[in-house]
PDB file as gemmi writes it, atoms N, CA and C in Angstrom:
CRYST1    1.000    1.000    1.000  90.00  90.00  90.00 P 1                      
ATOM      1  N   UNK A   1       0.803  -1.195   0.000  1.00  0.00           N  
ATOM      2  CA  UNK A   1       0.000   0.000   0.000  1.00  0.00           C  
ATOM      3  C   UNK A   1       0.847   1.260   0.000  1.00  0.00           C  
ATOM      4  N   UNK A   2       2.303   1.427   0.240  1.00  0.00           N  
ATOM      5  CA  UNK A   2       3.089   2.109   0.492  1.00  0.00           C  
ATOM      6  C   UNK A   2       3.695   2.715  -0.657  1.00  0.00           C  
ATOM      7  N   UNK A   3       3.687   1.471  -1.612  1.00  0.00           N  
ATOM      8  CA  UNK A   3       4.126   1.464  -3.251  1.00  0.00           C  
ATOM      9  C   UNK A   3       4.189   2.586  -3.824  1.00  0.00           C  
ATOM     10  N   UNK A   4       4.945   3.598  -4.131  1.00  0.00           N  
ATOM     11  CA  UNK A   4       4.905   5.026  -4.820  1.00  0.00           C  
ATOM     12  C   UNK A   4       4.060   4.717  -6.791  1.00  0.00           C  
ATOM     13  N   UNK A   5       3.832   3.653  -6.954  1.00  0.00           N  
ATOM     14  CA  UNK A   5       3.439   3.619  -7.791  1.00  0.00           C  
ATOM     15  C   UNK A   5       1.795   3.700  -7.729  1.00  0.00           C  
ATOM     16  N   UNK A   6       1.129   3.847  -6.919  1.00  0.00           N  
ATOM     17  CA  UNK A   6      -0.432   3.471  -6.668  1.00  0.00           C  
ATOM     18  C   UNK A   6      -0.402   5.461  -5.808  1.00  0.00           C  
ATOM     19  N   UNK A   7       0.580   5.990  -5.963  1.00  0.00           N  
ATOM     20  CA  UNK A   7      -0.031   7.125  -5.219  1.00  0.00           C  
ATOM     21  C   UNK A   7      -0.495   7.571  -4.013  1.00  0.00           C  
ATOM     22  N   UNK A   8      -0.628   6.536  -3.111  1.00  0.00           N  
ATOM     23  CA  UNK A   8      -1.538   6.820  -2.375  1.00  0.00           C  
ATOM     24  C   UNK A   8      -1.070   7.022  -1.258  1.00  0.00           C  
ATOM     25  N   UNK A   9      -0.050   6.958  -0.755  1.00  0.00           N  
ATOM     26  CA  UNK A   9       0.641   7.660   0.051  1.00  0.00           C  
ATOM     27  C   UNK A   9       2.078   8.294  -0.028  1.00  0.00           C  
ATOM     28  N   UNK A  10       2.440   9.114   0.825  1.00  0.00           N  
ATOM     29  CA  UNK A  10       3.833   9.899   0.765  1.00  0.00           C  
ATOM     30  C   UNK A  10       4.677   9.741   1.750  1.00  0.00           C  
ATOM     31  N   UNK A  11       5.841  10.033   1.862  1.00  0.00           N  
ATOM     32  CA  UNK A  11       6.082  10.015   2.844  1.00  0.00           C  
ATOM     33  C   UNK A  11       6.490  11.594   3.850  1.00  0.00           C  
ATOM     34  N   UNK A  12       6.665  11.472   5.000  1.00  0.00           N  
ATOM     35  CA  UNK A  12       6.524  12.867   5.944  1.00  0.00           C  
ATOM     36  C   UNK A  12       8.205  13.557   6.092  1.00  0.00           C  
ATOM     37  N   UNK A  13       8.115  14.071   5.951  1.00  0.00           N  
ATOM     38  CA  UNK A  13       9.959  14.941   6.310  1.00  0.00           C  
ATOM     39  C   UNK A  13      10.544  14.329   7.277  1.00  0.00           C  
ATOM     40  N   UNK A  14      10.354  13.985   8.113  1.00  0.00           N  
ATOM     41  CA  UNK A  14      10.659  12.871   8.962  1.00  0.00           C  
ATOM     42  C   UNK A  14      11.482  11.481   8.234  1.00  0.00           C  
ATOM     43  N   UNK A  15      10.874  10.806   7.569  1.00  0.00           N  
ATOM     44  CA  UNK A  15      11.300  10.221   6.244  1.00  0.00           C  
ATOM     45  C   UNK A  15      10.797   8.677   6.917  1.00  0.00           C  
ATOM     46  N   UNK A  16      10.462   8.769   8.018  1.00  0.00           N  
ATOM     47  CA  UNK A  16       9.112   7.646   8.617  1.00  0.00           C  
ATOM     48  C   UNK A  16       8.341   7.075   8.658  1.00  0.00           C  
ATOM     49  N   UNK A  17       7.213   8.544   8.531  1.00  0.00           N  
ATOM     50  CA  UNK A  17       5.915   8.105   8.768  1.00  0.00           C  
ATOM     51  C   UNK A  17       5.634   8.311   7.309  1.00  0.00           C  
ATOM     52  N   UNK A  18       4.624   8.027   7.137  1.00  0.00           N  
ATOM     53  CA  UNK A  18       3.312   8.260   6.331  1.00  0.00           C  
ATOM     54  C   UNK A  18       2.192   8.906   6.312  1.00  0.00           C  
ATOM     55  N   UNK A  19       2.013   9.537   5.199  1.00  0.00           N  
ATOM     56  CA  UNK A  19       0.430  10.534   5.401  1.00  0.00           C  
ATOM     57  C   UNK A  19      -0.063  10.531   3.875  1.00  0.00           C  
ATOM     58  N   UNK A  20      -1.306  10.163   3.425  1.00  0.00           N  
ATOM     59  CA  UNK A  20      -1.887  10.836   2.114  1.00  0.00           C  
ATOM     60  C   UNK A  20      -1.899  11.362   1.262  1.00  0.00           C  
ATOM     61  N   UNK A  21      -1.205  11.303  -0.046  1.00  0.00           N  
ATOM     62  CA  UNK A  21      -0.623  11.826  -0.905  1.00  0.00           C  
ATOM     63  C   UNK A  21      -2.042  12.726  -1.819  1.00  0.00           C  
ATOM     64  N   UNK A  22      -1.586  13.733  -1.590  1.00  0.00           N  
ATOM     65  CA  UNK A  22      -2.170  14.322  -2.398  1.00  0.00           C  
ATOM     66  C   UNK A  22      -2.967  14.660  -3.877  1.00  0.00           C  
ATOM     67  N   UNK A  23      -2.243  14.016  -4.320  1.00  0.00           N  
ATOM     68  CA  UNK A  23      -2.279  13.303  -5.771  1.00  0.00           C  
ATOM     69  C   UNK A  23      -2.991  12.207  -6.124  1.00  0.00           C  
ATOM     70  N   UNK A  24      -3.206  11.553  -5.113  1.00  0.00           N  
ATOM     71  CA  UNK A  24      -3.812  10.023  -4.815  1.00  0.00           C  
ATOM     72  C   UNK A  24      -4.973   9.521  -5.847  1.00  0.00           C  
ATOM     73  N   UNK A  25      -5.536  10.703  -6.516  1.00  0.00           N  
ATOM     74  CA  UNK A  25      -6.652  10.902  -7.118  1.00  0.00           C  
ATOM     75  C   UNK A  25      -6.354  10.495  -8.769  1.00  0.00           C  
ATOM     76  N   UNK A  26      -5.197  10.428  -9.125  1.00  0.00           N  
ATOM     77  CA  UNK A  26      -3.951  10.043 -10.418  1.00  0.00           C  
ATOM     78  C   UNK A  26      -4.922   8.407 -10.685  1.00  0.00           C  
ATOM     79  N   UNK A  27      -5.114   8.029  -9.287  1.00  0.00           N  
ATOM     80  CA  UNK A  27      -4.956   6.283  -9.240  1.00  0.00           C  
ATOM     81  C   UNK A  27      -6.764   6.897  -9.307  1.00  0.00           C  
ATOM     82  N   UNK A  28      -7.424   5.676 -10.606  1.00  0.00           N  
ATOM     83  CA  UNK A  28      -8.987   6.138 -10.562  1.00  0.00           C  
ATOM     84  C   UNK A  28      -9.574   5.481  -9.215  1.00  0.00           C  
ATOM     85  N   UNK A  29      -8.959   4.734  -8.927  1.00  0.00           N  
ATOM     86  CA  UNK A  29      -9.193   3.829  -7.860  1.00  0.00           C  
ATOM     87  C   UNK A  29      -9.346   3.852  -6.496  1.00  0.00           C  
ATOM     88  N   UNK A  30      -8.734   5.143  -6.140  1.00  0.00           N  
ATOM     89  CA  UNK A  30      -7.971   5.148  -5.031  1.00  0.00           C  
ATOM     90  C   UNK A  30      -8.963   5.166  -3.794  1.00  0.00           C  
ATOM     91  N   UNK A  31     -10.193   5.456  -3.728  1.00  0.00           N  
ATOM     92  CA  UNK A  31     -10.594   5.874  -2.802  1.00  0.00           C  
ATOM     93  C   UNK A  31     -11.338   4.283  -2.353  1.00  0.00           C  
ATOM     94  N   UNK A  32     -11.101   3.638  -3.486  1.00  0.00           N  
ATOM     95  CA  UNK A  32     -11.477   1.355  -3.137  1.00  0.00           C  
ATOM     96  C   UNK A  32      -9.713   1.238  -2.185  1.00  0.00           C  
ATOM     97  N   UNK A  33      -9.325   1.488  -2.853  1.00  0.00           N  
ATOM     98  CA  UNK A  33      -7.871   0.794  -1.745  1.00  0.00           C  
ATOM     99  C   UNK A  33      -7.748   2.092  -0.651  1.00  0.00           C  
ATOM    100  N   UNK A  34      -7.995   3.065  -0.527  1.00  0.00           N  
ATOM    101  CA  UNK A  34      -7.853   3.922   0.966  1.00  0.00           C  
ATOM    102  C   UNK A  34      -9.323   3.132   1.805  1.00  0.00           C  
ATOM    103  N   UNK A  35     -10.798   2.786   1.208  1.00  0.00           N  
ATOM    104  CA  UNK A  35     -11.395   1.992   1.941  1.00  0.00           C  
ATOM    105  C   UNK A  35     -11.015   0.659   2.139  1.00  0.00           C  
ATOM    106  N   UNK A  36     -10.156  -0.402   1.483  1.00  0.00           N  
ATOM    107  CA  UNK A  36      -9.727  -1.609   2.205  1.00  0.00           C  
ATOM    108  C   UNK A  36      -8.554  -1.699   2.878  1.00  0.00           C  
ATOM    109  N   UNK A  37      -7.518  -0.309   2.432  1.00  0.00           N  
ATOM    110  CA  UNK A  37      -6.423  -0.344   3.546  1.00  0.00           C  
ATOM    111  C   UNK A  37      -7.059   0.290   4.586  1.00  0.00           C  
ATOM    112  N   UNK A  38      -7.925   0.932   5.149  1.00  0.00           N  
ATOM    113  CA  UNK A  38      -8.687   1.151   6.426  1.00  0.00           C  
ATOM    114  C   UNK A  38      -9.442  -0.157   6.779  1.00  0.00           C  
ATOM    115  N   UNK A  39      -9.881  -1.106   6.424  1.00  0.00           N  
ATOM    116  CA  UNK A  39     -10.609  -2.191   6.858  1.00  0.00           C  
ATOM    117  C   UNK A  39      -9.319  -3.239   6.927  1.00  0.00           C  
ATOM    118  N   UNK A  40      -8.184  -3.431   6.254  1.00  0.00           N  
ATOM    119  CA  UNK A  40      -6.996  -4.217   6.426  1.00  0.00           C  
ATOM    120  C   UNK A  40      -6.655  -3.308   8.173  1.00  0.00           C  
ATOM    121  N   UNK A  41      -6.644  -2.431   8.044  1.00  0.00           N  
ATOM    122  CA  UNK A  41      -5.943  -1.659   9.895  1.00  0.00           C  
ATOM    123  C   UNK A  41      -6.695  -1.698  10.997  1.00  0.00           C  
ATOM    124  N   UNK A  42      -8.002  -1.784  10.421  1.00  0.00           N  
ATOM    125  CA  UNK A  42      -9.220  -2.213  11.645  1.00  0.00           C  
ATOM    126  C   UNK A  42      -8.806  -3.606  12.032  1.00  0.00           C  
ATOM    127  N   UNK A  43      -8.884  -4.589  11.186  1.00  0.00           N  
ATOM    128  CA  UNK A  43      -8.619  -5.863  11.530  1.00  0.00           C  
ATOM    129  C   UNK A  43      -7.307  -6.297  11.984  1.00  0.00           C  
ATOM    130  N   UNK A  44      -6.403  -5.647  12.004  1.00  0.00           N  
ATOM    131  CA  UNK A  44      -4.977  -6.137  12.636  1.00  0.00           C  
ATOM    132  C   UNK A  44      -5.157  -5.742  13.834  1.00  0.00           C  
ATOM    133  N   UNK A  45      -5.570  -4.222  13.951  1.00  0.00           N  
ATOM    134  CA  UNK A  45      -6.028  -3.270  15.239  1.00  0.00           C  
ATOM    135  C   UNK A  45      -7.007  -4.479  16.555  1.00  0.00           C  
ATOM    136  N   UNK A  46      -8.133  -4.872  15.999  1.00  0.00           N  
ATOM    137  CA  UNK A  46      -8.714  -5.485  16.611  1.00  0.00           C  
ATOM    138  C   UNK A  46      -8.460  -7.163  16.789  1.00  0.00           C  
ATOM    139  N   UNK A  47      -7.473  -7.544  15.863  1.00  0.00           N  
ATOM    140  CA  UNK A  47      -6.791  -9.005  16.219  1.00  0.00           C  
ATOM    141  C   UNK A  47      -5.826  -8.439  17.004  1.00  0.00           C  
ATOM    142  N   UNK A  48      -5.009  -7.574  17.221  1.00  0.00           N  
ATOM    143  CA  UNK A  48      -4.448  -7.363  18.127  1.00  0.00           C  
ATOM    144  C   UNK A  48      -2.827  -7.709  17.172  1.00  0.00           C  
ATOM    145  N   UNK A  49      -2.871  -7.417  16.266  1.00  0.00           N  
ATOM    146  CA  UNK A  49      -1.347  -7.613  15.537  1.00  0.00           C  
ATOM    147  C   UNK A  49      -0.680  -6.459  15.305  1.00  0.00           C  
ATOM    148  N   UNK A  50       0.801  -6.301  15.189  1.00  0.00           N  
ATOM    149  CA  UNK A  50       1.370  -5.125  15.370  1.00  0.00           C  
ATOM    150  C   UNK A  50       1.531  -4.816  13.448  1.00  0.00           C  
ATOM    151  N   UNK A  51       1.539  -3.572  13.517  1.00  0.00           N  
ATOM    152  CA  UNK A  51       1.881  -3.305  12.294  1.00  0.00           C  
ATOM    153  C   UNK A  51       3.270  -2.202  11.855  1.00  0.00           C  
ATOM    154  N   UNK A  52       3.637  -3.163  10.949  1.00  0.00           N  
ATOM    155  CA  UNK A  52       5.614  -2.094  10.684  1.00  0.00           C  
ATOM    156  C   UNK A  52       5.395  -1.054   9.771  1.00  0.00           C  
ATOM    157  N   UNK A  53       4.300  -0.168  10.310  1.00  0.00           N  
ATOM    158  CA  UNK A  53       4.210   1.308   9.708  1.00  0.00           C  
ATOM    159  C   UNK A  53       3.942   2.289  10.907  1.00  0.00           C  
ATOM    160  N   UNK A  54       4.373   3.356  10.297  1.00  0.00           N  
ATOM    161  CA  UNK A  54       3.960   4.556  11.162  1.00  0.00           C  
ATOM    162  C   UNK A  54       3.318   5.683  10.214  1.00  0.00           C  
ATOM    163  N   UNK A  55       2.284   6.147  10.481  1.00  0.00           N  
ATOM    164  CA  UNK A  55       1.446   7.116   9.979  1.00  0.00           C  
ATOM    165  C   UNK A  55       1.958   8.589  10.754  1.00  0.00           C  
ATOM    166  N   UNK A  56       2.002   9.582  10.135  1.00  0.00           N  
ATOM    167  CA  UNK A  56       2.114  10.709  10.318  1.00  0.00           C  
ATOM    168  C   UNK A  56       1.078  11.132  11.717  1.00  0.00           C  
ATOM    169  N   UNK A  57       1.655  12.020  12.389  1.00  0.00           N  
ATOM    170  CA  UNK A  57       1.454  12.308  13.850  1.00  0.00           C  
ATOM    171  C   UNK A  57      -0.204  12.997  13.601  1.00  0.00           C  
ATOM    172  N   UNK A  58      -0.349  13.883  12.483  1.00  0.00           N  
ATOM    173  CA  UNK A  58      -1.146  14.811  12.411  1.00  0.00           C  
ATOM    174  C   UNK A  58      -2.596  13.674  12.007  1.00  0.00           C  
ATOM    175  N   UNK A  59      -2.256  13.011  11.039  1.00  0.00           N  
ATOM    176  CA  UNK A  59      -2.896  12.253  10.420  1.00  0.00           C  
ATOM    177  C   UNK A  59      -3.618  10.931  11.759  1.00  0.00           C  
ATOM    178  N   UNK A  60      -2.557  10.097  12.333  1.00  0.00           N  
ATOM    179  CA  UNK A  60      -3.482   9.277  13.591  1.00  0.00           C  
ATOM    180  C   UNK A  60      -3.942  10.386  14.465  1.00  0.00           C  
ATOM    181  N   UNK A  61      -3.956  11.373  14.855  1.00  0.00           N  
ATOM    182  CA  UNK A  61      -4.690  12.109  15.395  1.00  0.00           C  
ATOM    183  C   UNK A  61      -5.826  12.340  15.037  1.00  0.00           C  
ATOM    184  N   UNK A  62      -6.210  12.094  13.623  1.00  0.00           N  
ATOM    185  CA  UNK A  62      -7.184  13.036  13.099  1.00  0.00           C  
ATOM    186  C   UNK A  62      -8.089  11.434  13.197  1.00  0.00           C  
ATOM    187  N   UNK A  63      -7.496   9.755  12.618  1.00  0.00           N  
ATOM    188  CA  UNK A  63      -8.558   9.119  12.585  1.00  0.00           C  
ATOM    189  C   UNK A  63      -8.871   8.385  14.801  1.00  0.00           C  
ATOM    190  N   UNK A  64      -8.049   8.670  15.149  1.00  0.00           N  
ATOM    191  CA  UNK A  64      -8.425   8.894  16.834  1.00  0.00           C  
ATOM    192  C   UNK A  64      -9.421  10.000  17.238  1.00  0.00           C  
ATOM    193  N   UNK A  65      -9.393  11.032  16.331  1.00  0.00           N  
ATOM    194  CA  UNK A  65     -10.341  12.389  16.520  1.00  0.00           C  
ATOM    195  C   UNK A  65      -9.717  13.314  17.841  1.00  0.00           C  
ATOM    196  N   UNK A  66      -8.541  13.233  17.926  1.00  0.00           N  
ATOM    197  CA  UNK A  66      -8.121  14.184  19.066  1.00  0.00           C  
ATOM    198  C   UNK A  66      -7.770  15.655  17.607  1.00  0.00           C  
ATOM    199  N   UNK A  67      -7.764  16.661  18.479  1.00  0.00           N  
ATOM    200  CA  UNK A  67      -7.823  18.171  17.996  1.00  0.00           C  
ATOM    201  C   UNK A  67      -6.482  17.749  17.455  1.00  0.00           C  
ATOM    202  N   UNK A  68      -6.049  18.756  16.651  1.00  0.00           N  
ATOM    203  CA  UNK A  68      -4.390  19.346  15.896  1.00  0.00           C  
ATOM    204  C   UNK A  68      -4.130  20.488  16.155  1.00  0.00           C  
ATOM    205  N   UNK A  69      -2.502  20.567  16.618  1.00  0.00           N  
ATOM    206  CA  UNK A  69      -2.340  21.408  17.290  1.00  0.00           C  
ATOM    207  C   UNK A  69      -1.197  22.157  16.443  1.00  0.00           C  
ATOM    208  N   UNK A  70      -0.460  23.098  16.221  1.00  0.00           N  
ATOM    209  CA  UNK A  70       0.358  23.186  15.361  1.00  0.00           C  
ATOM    210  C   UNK A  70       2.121  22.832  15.073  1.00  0.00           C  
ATOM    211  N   UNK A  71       2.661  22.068  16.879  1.00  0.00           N  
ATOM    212  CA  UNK A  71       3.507  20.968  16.555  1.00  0.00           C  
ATOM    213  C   UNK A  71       2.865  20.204  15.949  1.00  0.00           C  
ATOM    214  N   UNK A  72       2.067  19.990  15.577  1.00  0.00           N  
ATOM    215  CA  UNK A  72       1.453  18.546  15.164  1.00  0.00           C  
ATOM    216  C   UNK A  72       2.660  18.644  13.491  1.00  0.00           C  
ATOM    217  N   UNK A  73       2.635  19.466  12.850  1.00  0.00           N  
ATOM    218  CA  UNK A  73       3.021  20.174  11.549  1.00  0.00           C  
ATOM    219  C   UNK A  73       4.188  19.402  11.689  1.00  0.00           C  
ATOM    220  N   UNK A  74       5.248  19.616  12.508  1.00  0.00           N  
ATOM    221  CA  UNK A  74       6.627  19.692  12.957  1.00  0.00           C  
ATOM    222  C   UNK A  74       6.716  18.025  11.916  1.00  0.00           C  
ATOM    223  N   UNK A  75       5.949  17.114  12.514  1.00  0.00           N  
ATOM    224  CA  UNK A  75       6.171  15.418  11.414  1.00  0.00           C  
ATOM    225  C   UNK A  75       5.988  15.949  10.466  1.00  0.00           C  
ATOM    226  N   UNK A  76       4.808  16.317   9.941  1.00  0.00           N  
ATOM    227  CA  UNK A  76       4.585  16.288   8.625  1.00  0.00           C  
ATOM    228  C   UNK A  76       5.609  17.140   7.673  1.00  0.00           C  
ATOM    229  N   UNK A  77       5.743  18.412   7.913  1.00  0.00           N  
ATOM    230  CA  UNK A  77       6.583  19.226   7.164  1.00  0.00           C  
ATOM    231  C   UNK A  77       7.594  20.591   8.213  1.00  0.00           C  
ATOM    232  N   UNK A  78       8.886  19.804   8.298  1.00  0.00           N  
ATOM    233  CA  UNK A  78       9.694  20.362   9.212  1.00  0.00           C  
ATOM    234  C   UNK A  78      10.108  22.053   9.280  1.00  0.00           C  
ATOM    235  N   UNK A  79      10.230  21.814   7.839  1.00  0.00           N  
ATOM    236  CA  UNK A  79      10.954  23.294   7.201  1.00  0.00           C  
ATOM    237  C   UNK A  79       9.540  24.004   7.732  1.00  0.00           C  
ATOM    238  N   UNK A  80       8.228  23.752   7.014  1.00  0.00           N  
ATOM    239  CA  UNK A  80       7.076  24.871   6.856  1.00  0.00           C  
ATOM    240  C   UNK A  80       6.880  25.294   8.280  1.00  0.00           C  
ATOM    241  N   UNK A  81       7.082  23.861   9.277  1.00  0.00           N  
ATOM    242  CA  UNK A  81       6.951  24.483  10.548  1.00  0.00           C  
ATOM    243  C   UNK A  81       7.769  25.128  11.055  1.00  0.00           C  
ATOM    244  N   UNK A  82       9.226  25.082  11.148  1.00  0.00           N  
ATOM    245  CA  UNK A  82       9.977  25.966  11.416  1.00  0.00           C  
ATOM    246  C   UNK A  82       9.590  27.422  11.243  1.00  0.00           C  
ATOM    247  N   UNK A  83       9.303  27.630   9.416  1.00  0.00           N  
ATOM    248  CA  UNK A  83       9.165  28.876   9.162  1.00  0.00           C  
ATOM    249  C   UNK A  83       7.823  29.890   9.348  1.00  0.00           C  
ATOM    250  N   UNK A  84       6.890  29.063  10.308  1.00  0.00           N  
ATOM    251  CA  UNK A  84       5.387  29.118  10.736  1.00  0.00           C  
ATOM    252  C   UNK A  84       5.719  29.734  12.285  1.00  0.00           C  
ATOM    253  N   UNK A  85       6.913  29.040  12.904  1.00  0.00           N  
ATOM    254  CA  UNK A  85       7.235  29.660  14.118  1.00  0.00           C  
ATOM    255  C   UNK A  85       8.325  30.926  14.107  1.00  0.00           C  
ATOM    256  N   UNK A  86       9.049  30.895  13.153  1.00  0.00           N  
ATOM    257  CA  UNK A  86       9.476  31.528  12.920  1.00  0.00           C  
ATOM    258  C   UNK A  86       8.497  33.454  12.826  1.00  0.00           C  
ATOM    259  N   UNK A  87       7.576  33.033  11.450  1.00  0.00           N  
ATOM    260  CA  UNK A  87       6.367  34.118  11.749  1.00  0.00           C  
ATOM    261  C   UNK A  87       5.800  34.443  12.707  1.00  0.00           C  
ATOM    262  N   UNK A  88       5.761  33.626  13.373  1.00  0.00           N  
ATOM    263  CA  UNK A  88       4.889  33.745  14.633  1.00  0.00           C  
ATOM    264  C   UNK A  88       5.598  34.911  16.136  1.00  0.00           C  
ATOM    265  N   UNK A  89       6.615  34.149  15.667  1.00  0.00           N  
ATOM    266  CA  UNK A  89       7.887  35.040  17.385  1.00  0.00           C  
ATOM    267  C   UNK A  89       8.824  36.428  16.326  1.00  0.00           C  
ATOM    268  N   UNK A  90       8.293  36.663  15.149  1.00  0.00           N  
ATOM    269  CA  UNK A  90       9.252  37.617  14.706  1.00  0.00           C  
ATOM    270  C   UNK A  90       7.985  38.885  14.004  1.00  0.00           C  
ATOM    271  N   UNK A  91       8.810  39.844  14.433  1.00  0.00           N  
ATOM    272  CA  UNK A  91       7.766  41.049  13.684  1.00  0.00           C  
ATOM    273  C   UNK A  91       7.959  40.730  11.420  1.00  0.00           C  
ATOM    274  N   UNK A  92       6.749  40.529  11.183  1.00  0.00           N  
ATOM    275  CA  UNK A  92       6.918  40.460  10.127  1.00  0.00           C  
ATOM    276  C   UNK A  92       6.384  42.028   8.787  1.00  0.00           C  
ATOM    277  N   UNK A  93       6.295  42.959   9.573  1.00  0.00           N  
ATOM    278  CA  UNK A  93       5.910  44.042   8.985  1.00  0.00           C  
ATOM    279  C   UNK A  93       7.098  44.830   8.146  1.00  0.00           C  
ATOM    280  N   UNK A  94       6.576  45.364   7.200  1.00  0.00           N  
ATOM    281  CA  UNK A  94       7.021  45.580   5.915  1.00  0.00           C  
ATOM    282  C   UNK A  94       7.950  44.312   5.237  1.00  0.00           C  
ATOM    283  N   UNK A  95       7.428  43.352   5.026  1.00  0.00           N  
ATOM    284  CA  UNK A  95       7.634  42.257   4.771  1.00  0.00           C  
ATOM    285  C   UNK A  95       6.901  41.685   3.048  1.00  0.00           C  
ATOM    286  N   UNK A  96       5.867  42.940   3.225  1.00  0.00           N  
ATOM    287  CA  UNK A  96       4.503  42.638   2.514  1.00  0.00           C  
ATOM    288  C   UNK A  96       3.941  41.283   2.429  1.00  0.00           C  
ATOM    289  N   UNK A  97       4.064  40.774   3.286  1.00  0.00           N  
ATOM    290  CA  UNK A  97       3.531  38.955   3.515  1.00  0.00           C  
ATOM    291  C   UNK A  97       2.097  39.154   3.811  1.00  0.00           C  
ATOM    292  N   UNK A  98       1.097  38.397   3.213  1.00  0.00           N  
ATOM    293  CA  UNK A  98       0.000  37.787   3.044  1.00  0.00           C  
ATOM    294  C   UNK A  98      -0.555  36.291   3.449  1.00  0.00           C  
ATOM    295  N   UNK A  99      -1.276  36.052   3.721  1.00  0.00           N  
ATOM    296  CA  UNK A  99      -1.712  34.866   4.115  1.00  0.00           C  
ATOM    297  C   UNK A  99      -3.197  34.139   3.801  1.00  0.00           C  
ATOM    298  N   UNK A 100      -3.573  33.394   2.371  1.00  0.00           N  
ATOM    299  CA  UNK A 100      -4.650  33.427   1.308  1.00  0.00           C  
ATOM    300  C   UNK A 100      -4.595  32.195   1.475  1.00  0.00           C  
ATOM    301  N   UNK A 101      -6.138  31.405   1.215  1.00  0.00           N  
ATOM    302  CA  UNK A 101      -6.500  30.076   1.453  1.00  0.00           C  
ATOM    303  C   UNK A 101      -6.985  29.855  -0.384  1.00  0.00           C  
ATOM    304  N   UNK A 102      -6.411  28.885  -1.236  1.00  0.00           N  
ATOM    305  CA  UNK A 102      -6.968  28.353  -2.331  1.00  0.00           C  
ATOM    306  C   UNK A 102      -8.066  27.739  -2.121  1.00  0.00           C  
TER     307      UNK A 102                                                      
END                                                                             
């Protein structure tokens, strides 16, 4: 499921975990294998078998349903978070920086 050829996942800056590739949508398919690799993780989950992956911090948070916080970022994309805290603790005026949602 990991296979860079099926799209469907990426890996995190970390170079670890795993999270959802964006693109995933390439594969016409994808949303049949993101529903049986979720029913393949239920069933190991509930047989009680360990599994040799790690999913991105932000991402098991989200299917546990606990809130995201913005370390959460720090797995997924190191640099963006850096430069997110960075904005945050530094005066950014006359900078002309903007901040727009696609």
């Amino acid at each position: 499921m990991f296979n860079a050829d099926y799209s469907l996942f990426t890996n995190a800056s970390n170079g670890v975990s795993f999270y959802p590739n964006q693109k995933s949508h390439v594969n016409s398919d994808h949303l049949n294998f993101f529903r049986f690799i979720g029913r393949m993780i239920g069933k190991a989950v509930f047989d009680g078998e360990l599994l040799e992956l790690e999913f991105s911090k932000p991402l098991f948070k989200m299917m546990v349903g606990d809130d995201l916080e913005l370390d959460d970022l720090k797995d997924l994309d190191n640099d963006f978070y850096n430069n997110i805290k960075w904005v945050l603790t530094n005066s950014v005026e006359g900078q002309a920086m903007s901040f727009s949602v696609d």
